[in-house]
N, C-alpha and C positions, 0 to 999 in steps of 0.2 A: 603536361597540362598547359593551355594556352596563354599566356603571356605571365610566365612563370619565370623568375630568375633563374631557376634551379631546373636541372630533368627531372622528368618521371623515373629516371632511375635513381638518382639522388636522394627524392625523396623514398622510395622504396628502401635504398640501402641504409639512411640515415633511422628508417623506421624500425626494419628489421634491428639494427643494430641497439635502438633504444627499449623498443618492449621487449625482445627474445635475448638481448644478450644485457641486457641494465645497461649502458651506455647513459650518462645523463647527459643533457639538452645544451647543457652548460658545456660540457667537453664536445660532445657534438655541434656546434659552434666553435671551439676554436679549433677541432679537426680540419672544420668546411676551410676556416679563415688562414690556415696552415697551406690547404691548396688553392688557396687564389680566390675563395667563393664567402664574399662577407652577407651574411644573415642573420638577424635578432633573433635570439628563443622566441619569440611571439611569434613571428614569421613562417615560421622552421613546425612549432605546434598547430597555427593553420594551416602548414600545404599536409601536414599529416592529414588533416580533415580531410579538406579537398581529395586526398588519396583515397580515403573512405569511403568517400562518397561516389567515386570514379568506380571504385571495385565492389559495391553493395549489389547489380546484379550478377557477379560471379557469387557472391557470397549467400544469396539468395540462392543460388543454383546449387550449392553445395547442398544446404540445407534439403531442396525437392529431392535430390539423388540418395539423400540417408533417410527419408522418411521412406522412398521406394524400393529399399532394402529389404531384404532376406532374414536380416541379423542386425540390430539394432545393441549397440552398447553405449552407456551412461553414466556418469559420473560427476563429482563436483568437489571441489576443495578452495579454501580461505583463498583471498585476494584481496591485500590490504591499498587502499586508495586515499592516501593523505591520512591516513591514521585510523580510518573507516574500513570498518568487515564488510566485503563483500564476497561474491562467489562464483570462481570458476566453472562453467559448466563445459560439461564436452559430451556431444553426441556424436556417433561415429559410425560406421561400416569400416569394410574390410580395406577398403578404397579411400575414404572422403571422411573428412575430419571437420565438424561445426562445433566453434566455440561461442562463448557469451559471456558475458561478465554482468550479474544481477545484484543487487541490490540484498535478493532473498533467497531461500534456500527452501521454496515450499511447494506443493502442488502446483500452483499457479506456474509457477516455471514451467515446468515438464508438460503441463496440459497446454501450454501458450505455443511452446519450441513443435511437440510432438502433436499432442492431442489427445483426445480419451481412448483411441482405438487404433494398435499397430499392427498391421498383418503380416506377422511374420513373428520371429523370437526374438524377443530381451532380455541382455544380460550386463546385470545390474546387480546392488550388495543389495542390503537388509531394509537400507535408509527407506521411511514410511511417504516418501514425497512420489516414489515410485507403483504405487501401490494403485495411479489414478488412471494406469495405460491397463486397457484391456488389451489382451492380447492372444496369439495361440499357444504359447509355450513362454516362463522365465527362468532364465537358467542366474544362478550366483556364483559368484567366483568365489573359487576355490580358496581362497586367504581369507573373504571374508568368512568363508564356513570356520575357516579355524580360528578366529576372533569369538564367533559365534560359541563353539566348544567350548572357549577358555569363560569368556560368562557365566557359562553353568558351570562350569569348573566352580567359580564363588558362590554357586548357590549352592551346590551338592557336594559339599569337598569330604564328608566323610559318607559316600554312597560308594559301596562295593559294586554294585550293579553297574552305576552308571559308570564307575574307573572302568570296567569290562569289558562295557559297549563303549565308553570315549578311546580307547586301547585299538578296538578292530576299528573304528570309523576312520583314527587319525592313521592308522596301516594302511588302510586303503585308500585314502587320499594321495598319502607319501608314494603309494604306488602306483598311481597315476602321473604325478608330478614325472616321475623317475620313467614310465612310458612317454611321455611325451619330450622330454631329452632326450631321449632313445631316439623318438620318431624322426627330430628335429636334426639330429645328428647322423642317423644312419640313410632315412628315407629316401635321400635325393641319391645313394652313392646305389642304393638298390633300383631304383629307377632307371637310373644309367645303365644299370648293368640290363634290365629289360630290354632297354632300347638298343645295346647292342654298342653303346658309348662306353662302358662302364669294364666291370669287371665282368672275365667270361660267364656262362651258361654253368658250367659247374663251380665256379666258384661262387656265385649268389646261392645253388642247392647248398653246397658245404652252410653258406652264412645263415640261410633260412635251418637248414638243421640243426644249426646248434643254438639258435634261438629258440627252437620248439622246446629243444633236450633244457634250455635252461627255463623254461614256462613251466615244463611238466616239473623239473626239480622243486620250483617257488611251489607249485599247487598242491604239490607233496607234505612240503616242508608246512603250509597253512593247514592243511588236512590233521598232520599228527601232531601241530599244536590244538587246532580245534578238539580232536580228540582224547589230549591228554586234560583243557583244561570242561570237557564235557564228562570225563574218569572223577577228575577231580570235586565238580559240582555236586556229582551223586554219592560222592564219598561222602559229602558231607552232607546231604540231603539238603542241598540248595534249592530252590524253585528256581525254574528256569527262565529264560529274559527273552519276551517274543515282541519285536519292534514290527508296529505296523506304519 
């Protein structure tokens, strides 16, 4: 920055080092003054500005590239400022990460940052601020579903029906959790081996077959439980649980 005691990288690194790693102002001054570079906190917290202000259209530009997405993900959590709640917000793609720090934690955010109308999918929890994006598909994340369960858990704690269906819902949650470790862990080594990088031609058939043998075991094993507790329903002339 132009007639700046300090670089642009200084201030960069002394920024990074203050809001991403807690570094306070105070010690980041006698850091500076340790190598040679005397500056005031007051000094030090305006070239932060100035940085800001230098980098607001990359940061703008972050923002156009997540609204032009495919896949929009949302989120927000406390951020405390001199003893004051505020709110972290993060909108994001696969690629590019926008944050913001409000004040509020309500519609207004989310329609200001995004807007009423996302074309494409978000994925996002329960939280009602969300609610103001039209969109073509939202998908919630999998931990908030299980937060979800555990609520009616409090409200229905002595419903047989609902232990039976909350029993198959959180099985098959868990058993996606547990495909996408799989995926995460095997996919690239099976890839390889496509491409001819990896392990040979028969040894990806061996791998693919015993993953099928171990599919068909799981859908076995779901099967004659379904079936034993569908034996056991009628035994007892249970009405049966149809979720729409």
């Amino acid at each position: 920055m132009a007639h700046d005691r300090l670089s642009r990288y200084t201030y960069v690194l002394t920024a990074w080092l203050h809001y991403r790693c807690g570094m306070s102002t105070a010690n980041l001054v006698a850091l500076l003054a340790h190598s040679g570079l005397a500056i005031s906190p007051g000094a030090l917290t305006q070239g932060w500005q100035r940085l800001g202000t230098l980098l607001a259209p990359a940061y703008d530009q972050i923002l156009a590239r997540v609204k032009r997405s495919l896949v929009l993900m949302a989120d927000e959590t406390g951020w405390r400022i001199h003893g004051v709640t505020h709110w972290l917000w993060y909108f994001g793609c696969p690629y590019w990460s926008y944050y913001l720090i409000d004040r509020h934690r309500g519609t207004a955010v989310v329609t200001t940052v995004i807007g009423t109308v996302f074309a494409g999918m978000v994925l996002v929890d329960f939280w009602g601020a969300y609610h103001a994006i039209k969109t073509w598909a939202k998908q919630r994340g999998i931990f908030p579903l299980f937060t979800a369960l555990t609520k009616v858990d409090l409200q229905r704690p002595h419903d047989a029906v609902w232990r039976d269906f909350r029993q198959r819902v959180t099985r098959l949650f868990k058993d996606c959790l547990a495909l996408r470790r799989h995926a995460q862990r095997h996919g690239h080594l099976v890839a390889r081996a496509h491409q001819g990088q990896g392990r040979s031609p028969h040894a990806v058939q061996l791998g693919d077959r015993h993953h099928a043998d171990a599919a068909r075991s799981r859908r076995r094993a779901r099967a004659d439980e379904h079936q034993r507790g569908e034996t056991e329903a009628h035994r007892r002339h249970e009405p049966g649980v149809y979720v729409r």
